[in-house]
Structure formats: C-alpha cells, structure tokens
C-alpha positions in Angstrom: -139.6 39.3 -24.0 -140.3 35.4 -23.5 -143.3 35.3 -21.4 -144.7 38.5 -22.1 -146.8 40.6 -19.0 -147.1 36.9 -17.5 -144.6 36.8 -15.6 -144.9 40.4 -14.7 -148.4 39.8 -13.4 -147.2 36.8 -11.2 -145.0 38.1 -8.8 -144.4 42.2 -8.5 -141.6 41.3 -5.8 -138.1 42.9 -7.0 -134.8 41.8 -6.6 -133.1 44.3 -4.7 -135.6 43.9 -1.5 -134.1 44.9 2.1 -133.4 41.4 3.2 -130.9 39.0 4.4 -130.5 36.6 1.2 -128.3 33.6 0.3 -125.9 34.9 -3.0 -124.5 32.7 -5.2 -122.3 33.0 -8.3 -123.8 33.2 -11.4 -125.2 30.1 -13.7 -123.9 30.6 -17.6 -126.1 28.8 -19.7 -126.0 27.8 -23.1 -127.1 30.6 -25.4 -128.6 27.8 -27.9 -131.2 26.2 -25.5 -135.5 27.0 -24.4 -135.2 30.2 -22.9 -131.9 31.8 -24.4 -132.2 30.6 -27.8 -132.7 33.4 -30.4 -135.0 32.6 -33.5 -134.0 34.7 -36.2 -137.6 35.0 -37.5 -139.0 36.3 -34.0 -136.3 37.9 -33.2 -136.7 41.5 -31.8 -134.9 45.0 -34.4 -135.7 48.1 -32.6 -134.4 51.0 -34.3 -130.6 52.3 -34.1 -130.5 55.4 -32.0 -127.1 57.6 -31.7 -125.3 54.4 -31.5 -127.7 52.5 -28.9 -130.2 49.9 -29.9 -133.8 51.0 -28.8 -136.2 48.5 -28.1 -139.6 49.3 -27.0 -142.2 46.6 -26.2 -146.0 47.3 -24.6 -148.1 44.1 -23.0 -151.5 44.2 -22.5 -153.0 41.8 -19.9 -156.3 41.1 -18.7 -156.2 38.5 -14.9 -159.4 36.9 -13.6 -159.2 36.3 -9.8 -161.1 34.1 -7.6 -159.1 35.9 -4.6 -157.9 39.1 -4.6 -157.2 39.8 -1.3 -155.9 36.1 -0.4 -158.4 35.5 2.1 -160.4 32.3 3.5 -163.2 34.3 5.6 -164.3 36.5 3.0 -163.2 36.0 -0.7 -163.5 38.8 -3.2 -163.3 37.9 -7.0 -162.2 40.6 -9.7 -160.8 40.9 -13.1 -158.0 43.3 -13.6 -156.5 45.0 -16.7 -153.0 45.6 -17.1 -150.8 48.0 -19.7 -147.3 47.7 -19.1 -144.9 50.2 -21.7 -141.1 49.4 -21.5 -138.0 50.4 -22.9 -134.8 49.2 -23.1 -132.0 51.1 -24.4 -128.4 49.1 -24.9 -124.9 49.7 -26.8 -122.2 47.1 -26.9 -119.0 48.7 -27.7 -116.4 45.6 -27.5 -115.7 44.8 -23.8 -118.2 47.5 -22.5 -121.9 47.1 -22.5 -124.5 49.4 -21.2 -128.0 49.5 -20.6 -131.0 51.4 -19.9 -134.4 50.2 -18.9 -137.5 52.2 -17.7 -141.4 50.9 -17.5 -144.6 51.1 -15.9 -147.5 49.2 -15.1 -150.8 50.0 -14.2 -153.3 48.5 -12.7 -157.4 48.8 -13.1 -159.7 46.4 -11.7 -163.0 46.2 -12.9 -165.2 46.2 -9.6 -162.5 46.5 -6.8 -161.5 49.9 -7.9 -159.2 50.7 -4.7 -156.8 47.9 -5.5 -156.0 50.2 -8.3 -152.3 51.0 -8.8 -149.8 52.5 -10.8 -145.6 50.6 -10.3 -142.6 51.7 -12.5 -139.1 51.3 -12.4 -135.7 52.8 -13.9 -132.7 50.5 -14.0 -129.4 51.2 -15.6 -126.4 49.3 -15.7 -123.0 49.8 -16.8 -120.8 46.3 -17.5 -117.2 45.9 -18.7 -115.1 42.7 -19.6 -116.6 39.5 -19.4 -117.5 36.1 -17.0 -114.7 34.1 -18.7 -111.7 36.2 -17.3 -112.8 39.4 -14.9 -115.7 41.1 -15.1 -117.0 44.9 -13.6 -120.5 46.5 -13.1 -122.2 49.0 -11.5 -126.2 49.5 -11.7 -128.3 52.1 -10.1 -132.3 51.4 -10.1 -135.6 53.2 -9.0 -139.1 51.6 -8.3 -142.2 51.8 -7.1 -144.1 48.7 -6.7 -147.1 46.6 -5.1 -146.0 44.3 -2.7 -147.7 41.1 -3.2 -150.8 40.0 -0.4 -151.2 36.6 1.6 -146.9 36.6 1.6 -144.7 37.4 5.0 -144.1 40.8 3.6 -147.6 41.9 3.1 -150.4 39.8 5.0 -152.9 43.0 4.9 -156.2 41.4 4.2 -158.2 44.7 3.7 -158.1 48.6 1.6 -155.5 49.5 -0.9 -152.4 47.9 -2.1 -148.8 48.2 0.4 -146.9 50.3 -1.9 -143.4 50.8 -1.4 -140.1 52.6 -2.6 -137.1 51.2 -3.3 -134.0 52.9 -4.6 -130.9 50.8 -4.7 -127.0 50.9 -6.0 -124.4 47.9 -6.5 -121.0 47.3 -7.6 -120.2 43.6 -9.0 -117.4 42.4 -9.0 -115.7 39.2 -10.9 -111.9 37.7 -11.4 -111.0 34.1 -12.7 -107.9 32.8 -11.9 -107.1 29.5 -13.8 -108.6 27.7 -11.6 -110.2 29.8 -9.1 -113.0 32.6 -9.9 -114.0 35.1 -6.9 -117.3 37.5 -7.1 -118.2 40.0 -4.8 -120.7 42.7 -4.4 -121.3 45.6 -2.3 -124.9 46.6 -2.4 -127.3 49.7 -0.9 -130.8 49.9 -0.7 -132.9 52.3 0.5 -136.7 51.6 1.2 -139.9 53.6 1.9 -143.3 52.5 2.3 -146.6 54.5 1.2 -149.3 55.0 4.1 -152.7 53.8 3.5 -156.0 54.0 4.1 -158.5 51.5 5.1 -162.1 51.0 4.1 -163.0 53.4 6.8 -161.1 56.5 5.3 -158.5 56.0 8.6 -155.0 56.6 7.6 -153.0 53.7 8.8 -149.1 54.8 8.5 -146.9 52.2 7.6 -143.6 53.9 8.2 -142.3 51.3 10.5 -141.3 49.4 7.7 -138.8 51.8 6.0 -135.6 50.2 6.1 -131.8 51.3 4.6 -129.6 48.2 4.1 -126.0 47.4 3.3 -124.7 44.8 2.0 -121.0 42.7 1.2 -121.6 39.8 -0.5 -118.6 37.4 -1.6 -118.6 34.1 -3.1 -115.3 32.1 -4.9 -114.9 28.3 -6.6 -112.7 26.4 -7.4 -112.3 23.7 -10.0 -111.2 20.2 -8.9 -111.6 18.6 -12.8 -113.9 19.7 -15.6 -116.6 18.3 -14.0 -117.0 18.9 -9.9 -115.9 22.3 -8.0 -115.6 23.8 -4.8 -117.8 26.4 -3.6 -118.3 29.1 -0.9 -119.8 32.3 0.2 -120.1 35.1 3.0 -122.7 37.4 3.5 -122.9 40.1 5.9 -126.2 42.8 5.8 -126.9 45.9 8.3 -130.0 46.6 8.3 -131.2 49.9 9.8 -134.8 50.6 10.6 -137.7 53.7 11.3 -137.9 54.1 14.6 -141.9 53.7 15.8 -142.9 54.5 19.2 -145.2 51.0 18.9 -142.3 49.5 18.2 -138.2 47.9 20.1 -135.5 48.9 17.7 -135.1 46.5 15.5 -131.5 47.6 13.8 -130.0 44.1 13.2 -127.1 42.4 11.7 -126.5 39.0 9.2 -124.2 36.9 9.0 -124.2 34.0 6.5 -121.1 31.3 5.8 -122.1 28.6 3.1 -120.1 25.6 1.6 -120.6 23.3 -1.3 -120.4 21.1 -4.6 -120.9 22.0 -8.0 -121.0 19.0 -10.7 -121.4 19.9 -14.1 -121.4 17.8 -17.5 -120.8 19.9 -20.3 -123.6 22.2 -21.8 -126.5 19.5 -20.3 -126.3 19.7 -16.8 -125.5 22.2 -14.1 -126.2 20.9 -9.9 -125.1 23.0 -7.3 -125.8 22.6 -3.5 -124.3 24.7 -0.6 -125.2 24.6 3.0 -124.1 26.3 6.1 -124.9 28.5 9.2 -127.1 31.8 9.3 -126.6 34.4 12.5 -129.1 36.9 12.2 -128.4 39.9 15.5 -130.8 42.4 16.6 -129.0 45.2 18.3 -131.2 45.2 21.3 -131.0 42.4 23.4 -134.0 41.7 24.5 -135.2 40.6 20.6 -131.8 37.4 21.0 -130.2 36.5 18.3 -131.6 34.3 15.3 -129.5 31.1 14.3 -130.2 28.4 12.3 -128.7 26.6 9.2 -128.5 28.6 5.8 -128.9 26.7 2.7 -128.8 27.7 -1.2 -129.4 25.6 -4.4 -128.8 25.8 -8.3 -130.2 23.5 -11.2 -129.9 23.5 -14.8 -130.4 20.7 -17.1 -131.3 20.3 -21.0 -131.9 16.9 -22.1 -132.7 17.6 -25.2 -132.4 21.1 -27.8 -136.1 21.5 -26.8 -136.3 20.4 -23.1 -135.0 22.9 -20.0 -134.9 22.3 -16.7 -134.1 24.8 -14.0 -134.3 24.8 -10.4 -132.8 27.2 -7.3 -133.1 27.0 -3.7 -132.9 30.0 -1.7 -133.0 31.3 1.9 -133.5 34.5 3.2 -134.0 36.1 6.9 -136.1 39.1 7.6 -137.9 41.6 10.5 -141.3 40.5 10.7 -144.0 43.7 10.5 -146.0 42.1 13.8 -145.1 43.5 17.4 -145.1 40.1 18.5 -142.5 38.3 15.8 -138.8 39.3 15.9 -137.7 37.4 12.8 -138.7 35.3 9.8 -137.0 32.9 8.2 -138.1 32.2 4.5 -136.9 28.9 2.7 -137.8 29.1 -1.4 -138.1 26.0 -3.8 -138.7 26.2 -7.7 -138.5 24.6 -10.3 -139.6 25.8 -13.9 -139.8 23.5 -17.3 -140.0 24.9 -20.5 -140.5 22.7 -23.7 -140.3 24.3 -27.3 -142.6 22.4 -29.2 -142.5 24.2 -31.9 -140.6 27.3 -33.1 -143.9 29.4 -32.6 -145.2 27.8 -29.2 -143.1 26.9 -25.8 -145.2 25.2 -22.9 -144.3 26.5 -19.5 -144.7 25.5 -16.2 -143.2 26.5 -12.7 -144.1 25.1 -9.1 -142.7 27.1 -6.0 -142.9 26.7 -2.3 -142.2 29.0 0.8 -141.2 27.7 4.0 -142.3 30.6 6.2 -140.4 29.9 10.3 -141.5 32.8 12.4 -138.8 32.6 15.5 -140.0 32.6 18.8 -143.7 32.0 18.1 -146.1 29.5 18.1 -146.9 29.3 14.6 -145.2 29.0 11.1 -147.0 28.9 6.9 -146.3 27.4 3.6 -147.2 29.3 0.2 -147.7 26.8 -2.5 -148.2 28.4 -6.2 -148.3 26.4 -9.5 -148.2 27.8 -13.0 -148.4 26.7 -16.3 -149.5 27.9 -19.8 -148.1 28.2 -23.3 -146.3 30.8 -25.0 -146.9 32.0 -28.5 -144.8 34.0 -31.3 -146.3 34.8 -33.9 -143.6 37.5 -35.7 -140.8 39.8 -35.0 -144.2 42.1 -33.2 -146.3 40.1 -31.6 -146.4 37.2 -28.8 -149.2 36.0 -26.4 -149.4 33.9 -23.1 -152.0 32.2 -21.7 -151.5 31.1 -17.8 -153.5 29.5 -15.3 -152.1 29.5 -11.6 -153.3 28.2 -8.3 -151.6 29.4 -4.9 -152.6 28.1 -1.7 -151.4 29.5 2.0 -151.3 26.5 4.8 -151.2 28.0 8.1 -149.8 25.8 11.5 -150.7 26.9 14.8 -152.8 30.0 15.8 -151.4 33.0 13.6 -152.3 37.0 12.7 -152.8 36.0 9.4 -155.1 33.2 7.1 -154.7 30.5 5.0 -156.3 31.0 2.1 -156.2 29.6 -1.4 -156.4 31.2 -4.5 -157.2 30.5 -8.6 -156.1 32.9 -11.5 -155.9 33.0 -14.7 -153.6 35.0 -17.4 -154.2 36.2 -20.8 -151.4 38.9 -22.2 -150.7 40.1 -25.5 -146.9 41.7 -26.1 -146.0 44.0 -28.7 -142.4 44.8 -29.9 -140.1 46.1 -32.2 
C-alpha cells in the first residue's frame, strides 16, 4: 500500500461511476521504477491461506479541515478520524490470477458529528493470460461511498453526506496480433442514492439520481516502428434514469470516436494523445443533443531509477442533478511526481484540474486541487504519510452553486502484514 489512507482520504470517487468516460488501453510500466518497484526489505508476507495469499492491512488517519463543506459564505472547520481495515486475498496459478478485496472506512468528525459516515466495498476479479499476447477478465464489485462536496456530482452545501450505491460487473477483453492489439469491455452499473436529511430534520429524497448504465467500450493500436503507434477508440453508454415527477426524462445515449499517436522510447518514456468527437443524446427532444470534441491523454516518464512522472487527460459527459442543466461536460488534468529519495522515504506530489462546461447555461467552474507530502516505510509493518492539500472552486457567471477554497492536511499511519 504506497500512500497508505492518503490517498483514500483525497478523493472517495470510484471508478465504476454511471458516466460517459473516455477509455483507453492500458499503460505497462516498468515494474523496477517509483511506484512499482518492490523493496525486498518493505515488502509485504501475509500468511498463506488454502493456497491464496492473505494480506490484511489497517490505516489510521486523522484530516484537519479548514472547509468541510466547501463553501465561501459560511466556512466550517473540523478534524476527522479515519480507520480503514482491508483485505486482499490473491492466488496465481500460472496464467490464471485471482483476487479478492473487501474494506471499509469510517468516518468520525470531532465537532461536525452529522458528516459522520461509514463506506465499504467488495471487489473480486478473475484474470487469465497475459497483456503480451491475449488477455481475459471478469470482476464484479459492491460499494457504498461518500460522494465528494463542492464537485459537479455533489454541490450540496448543507446536512449529511450524499451517499450512494454502486454495484457494477465487466468483462475485459485483450488480443495482440503482431502488430495490432484490440481491447474491449462491456460494462454494467447499477446505482442508488441514499435520501437525506437536512438540518431541519426534512427528508430530502435524492432518488432522481439513481441511474443503471451500459456500456461497450473498444479501443485497438497499431505499431508503425518500435517507437510511434496508431490509436483509436469507440465508446457507446445507455444510460437509464429514475423517473421524478420534478423532473423530463433524462434516458440518454453516448457516443464517443477518438484517434491518435502514441510515441514511446523504451522503458523511459510513454506519450499518448487522442482526440475526437463526443455525441451525447437525450431521448426526449426537447433536452437537444450534446456535441462537442472528446479528447484523452496518457504520460509516463522516468528520467532516472528514482524520478516518475505520470500524467492522463480525461473527458467525461454526464446528467447534471439541477432542473435547469441538461448536461455536463467534465475535462480532467493531472499530473503526479514521485521521487524516491531514499529507500525509506518517497516525496509526492500531484496537481489536478477540472474543467466543468454546463451546456445550455450561462455559467461554467474549475476545481483546482494540489497535493504533496512524503511517504515513509519503516518495515515490512509499518508506513506513514504526511499530506497537505489545497483545492480551490472558481465559479464564471451566476451559478446554483459557490466557489469556495479549501486547506487540509493529512496524517495516516498503515499497518500490514
């Protein structure tokens, strides 16, 4: 576990969410670089159970927050205290893998006590051959989670967490031939969102926002020398909504084409950029039909043994929660260093930004977070993290929601065997 209850404390967004999102084909990466590299005197035993390896691992965090519920009008302040038990169970039986992952989370804040909360998950996954020649999985997942405040899915500014539900199912898919490698996925989520209640005691349902979604993804490239490729991708989604009586149907459709380059030198660098057009089609006609240009981004480069570099750029469309907003367009930058300066301690930093395009409305946001803090093993058991971040919300035009800014900082503590 590299960066401990960090990184779990920084973003509780999953990755199976019901929206449209740009998929591209997966980034190998040297196993001997920041990041990947295993150090045998760190490195994680677990215990050997009926031929699987168990590995259990608890973090215990404590975040101090000069905004908890990202607003500019009235800030609240809080420190919150975080356990989060996981384990992981995996077997490796020549060309088949397989593995098993459950945890929770909860949350306890010392003042605010009805941001309290309680997220877990279940993920299995099943895996046979390999990314060099053709490759099969299936995984199947359960969680509960918090969705994260002051972002386009959750601009609540008052009363308890947004909680949601999220079971989900995918096939994966992968085939090289000589030249040319295809991957596809087919992909079902199902999504349910806990009512809440406000400071008032009144029950506000938030039922509206239960969504099922299926998915095809495909994506293929092609080699033109050992350095530059070829690549491309199709998306389609359905995305099937809760009917409200407050509320137009907003059943909808996605379509996404990309094309691109992908240069690569050896184990040090890895570029990839695709761009291409993005048709997003609400079944009633009255809500139009979303297009604009879809774009998606990879980057990996090592300079050194001790030096990474990575970097993605992705794009995603979804339904906007606001009676007024038929679409959102979300455009994602990051970019993430991580320097081993010594066997025991890695320094890490990360910077992201969120275009947020609201169609048809007056208004549009950008979400600006930056994060950085070291990373310390100490033996096979124990590891710490100490983060500070800084987010920041910049608002355009007269919207339903703030800008705000906001300051944290981390402190975690991981145990594992």
């Amino acid at each position: 576990m590299r960066h401990g209850l960090a990184i779990l404390l920084l973003s509780s967004a999953g990755a199976q969410s019901a929206r449209a999102q740009t998929f591209g084909l997966p980034v190998n990466e040297p196993d001997d670089v920041p990041g990947r590299r295993v150090l045998p005197e760190y490195a994680r035993i677990g215990y050997d159970l009926a031929g699987f390896q168990l590995l259990p691992t608890v973090a215990f965090g404590i975040r101090a927050d000069d905004n908890v519920l990202t607003r500019s009008s009235v800030k609240r302040s809080d420190i919150v205290f975080q356990a989060a038990p996981k384990i992981r169970l995996a077997r490796q039986d020549g060309a088949q893998n397989i593995s098993i992952e459950a945890n929770i989370q909860n949350n306890a804040y010392l003042r605010l006590s009805k941001q309290d909360s309680t997220e877990y998950s279940f993920q299995s996954t099943y895996t046979r051959g390999n990314l060099d020649r053709s490759l099969i999985s299936a995984n199947f997942g359960y969680r509960r989670e918090a969705i994260q405040r002051g972002t386009v899915e959750n601009d609540i500014s008052a009363g308890e967490p947004l909680m949601r539900r999220v079971v989900y199912g995918a096939l994966n898919g992968r085939k090289r031939f000589n030249r040319l490698s295809v991957d596809t996925q087919f992909l079902s989520v199902r999504q349910r969102y806990e009512n809440l209640m406000d400071d008032t005691g009144l029950a506000l349902d938030q039922q509206f926002r239960n969504v099922d979604r299926l998915t095809f993804r495909g994506a293929a490239a092609y080699d033109i020398s050992g350095r530059t490729g070829i690549v491309g991708s199709l998306d389609y989604d359905r995305f099937d909504y809760a009917t409200s009586p407050l509320l137009i149907d907003r059943d909808a459709q996605n379509w996404t084409a990309t094309l691109g380059l992908r240069y690569e030198i050896g184990r040090v660098l890895y570029a990839q950029f695709s761009a291409g057009y993005r048709c997003y089609d609400f079944k009633k006609p009255e809500l139009g039909r979303i297009k604009g240009p879809a774009i998606t981004g990879h980057l990996r480069y090592f300079p050194t043994r001790l030096l990474a570099i990575r970097g993605n750029v992705e794009q995603y469309n979804t339904t906007s929660p606001y009676d007024l907003v038929s679409n959102s367009t979300i455009t994602i930058g990051r970019v993430e260093v991580e320097y081993e300066m010594r066997r025991s301690i890695s320094w890490i930093g990360a910077a992201k930004i969120a275009l947020e395009h609201y169609s048809k409305q007056p208004y549009s946001a950008q979400r600006l977070e930056i994060t950085g803090g070291p990373h310390f093993r100490f033996n096979r058991w124990l590891a710490a993290d100490v983060t500070m971040g800084f987010s920041r919300r910049f608002v355009n035009g007269i919207a339903p929601f703030e800008p705000y800014s906001q300051l944290y900082a981390i402190l975690s503590v991981t145990l594992a065997k």
